[in-house]
C-alpha positions as CSV (number, residue, x, y, z in Angstrom):
1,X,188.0,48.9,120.3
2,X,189.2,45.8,119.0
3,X,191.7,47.3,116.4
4,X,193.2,50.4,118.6
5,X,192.7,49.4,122.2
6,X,194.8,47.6,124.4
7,X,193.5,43.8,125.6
8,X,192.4,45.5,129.4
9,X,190.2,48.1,126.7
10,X,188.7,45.3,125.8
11,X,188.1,42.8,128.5
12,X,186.0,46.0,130.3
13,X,184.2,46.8,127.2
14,X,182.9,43.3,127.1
15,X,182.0,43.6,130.6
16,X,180.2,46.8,130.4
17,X,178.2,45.3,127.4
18,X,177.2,42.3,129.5
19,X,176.2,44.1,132.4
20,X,174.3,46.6,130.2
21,X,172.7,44.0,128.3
22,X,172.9,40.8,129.7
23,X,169.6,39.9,131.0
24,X,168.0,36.9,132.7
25,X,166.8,34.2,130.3
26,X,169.6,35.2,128.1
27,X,168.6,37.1,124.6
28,X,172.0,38.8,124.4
29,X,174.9,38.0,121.9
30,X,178.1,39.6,121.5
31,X,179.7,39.5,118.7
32,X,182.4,41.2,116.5
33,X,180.6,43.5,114.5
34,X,180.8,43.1,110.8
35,X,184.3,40.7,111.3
36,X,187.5,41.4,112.7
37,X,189.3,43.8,110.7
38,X,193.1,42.5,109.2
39,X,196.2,43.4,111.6
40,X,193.4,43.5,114.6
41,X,195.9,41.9,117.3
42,X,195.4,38.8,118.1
43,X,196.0,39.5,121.7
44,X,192.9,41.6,121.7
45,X,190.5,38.9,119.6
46,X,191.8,36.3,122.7
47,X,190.6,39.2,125.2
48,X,187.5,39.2,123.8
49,X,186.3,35.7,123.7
50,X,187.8,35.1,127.0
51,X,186.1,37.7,128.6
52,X,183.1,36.8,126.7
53,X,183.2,33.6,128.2
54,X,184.5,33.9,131.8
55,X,182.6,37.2,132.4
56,X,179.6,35.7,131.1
57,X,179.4,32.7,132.9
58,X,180.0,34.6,136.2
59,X,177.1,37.2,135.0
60,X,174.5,34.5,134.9
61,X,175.5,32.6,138.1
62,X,174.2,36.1,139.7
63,X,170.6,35.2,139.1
């Protein structure tokens, strides 16, 4: 997803893995798999950890 897909691609996968995963009390961490791969945009790696972060945040307030 990171490599191929466009930013959107990824901002939704991160939000499908929180709201799959995410849990009260925390537990869950997303990460990157085994690294980021060369020529991954950079557009996409800035997607991610946004959406890690605002998603996230917005996720917990929920509980």
């Amino acid at each position: 997803m990171l490599q191929e897909g466009s930013p959107e691609d990824v901002r939704s996968e991160v939000r499908h893995l929180i709201d799959t995963f995410g849990r009260p009390g925390g537990g869950m961490m997303l990460a990157a798999g085994n690294g980021l791969v060369a020529g991954t945009p950079l557009e996409n790696i800035e997607a991610f950890l946004d959406e890690a972060v605002r998603y996230g945040i917005a996720h917990r307030r929920q509980w």
